[in-house]
N, C-alpha and C positions, 0 to 999 in steps of 0.2 A: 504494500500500500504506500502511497506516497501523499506529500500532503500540497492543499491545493496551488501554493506560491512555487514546488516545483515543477507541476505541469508545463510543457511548452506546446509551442505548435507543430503539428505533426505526433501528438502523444494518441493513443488511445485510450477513453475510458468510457468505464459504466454510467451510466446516469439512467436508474432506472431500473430496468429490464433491457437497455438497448445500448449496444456500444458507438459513440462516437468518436468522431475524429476533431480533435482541437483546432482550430483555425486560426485564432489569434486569440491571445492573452494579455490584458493590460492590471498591471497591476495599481492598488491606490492605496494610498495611507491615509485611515481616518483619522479623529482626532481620539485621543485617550488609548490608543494601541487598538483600535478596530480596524484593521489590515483586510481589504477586501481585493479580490480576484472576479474580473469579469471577463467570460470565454464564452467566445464565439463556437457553438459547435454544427455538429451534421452527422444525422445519423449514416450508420455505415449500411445499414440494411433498406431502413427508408427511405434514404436521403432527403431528409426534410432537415433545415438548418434551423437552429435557437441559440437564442443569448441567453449566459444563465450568471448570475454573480453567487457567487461563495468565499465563504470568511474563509481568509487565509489561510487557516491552522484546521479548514477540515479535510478530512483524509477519506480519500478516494481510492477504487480499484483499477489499477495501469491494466490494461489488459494489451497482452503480445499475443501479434499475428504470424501464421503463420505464411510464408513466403516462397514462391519456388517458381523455377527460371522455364518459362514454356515460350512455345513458338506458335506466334499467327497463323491459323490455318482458314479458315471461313466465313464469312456474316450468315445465320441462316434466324430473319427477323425474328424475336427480335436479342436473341442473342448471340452474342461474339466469341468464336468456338477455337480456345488454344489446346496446346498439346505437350508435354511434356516428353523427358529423354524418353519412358519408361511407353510411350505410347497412348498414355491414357489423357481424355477428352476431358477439358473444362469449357462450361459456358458462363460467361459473364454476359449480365445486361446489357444493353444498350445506357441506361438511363446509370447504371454505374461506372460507366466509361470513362466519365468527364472528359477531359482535354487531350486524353491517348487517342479518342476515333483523329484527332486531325491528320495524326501522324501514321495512322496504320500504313501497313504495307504487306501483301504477301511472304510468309518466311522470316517477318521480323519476330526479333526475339525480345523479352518483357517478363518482369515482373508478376507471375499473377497471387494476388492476395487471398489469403484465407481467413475466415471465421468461422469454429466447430466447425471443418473442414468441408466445408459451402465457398465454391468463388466470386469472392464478392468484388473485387477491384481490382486493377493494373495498374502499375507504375511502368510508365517507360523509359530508358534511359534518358539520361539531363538532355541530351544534343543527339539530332539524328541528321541523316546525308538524304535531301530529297534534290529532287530533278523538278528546273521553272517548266511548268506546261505551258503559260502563259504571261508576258507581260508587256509592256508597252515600250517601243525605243526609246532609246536614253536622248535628250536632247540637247548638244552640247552648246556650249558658252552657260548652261544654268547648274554653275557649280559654287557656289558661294555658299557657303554656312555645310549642315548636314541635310542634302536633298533623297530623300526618297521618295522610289515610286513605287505600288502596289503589286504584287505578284504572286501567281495561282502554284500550288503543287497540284499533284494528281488524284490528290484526296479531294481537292476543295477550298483546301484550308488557303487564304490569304495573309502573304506575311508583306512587310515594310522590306524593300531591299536599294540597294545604292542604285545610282544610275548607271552604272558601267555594268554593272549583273544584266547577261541577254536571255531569251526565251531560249532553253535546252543547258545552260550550265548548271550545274551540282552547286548546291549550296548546303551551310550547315546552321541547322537552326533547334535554337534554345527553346527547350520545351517547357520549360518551369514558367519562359515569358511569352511564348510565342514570337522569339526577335530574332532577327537575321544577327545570325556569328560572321560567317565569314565562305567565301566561296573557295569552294575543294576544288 
């Protein structure tokens, strides 16, 4: 058990019946030692997000997931169907996906997360290598400050990229922000 001022973001805990995932944490000091904690959470099975404050000094259940390295095989609506070394098939939601569908791609490898060994979410690596399907030429002499223009991967997903990035080069982009890193 830990108590509520060492929670961080990214922890998991009980509240309840239902485990969530911590979002943000702000701490605050009242007056006469009343030390409150208010977190941002989201449940892991409903994904329904709440703010909840708790005195400082109460103590909570951390709860650890369990984690194991599968590979992208399918969409078949409306869940998304990985695979691990050993052969065996997980399906995660759609609606638990969050920010990993942008980045999908056949054969990529991820994180898939467990609770009471049910797949409840993905983590995909920080920075992934996609390919521009689409974006507009770069138009020169408009290069003064930080110019971006808009640019599609194969997914869908649109990211911000310099002007000199063309339609069909590899780039590498930060998945924790959605930002253009840098072209491979």
């Amino acid at each position: 058990m830990k108590i509520a001022q060492e929670i961080r973001a990214g922890n998991v805990i009980m509240q309840g019946k239902d485990p969530m995932i911590v979002l943000k944490t702000e701490y605050a000091r009242g007056g006469r030692g009343a030390s409150t904690v208010r977190m941002k959470l989201k449940g892991l099975l409903s994904n329904t997000g709440t703010e909840v404050v708790f005195r400082a000094d109460d103590k909570m259940d951390n709860v650890i997931l369990d984690k194991k390295e599968c590979t992208y095989s399918y969409f078949a609506d409306p869940m998304y169907v990985w695979m691990d070394a050993e052969y065996n098939q997980y399906e995660v939601e759609a609606g638990n996906m969050g920010d990993a569908i942008n980045y999908l791609e056949d054969g990529m490898s991820a994180e898939v997360v467990f609770y009471e060994g049910k797949a409840i979410s993905v983590e995909v690596p920080t920075s992934v290598e996609r390919e521009i399907t689409w974006t507009e030429p770069g138009v020169k002499g408009d290069t003064s400050g930080k110019v971006l223009k808009p640019a599609k991967i194969a997914t869908g997903f649109e990211v911000a990229v310099p002007l000199f990035v063309n339609q069909g080069d590899r780039i590498e982009i930060d998945t924790r922000t959605g930002e253009y890193r840098k072209r491979v």
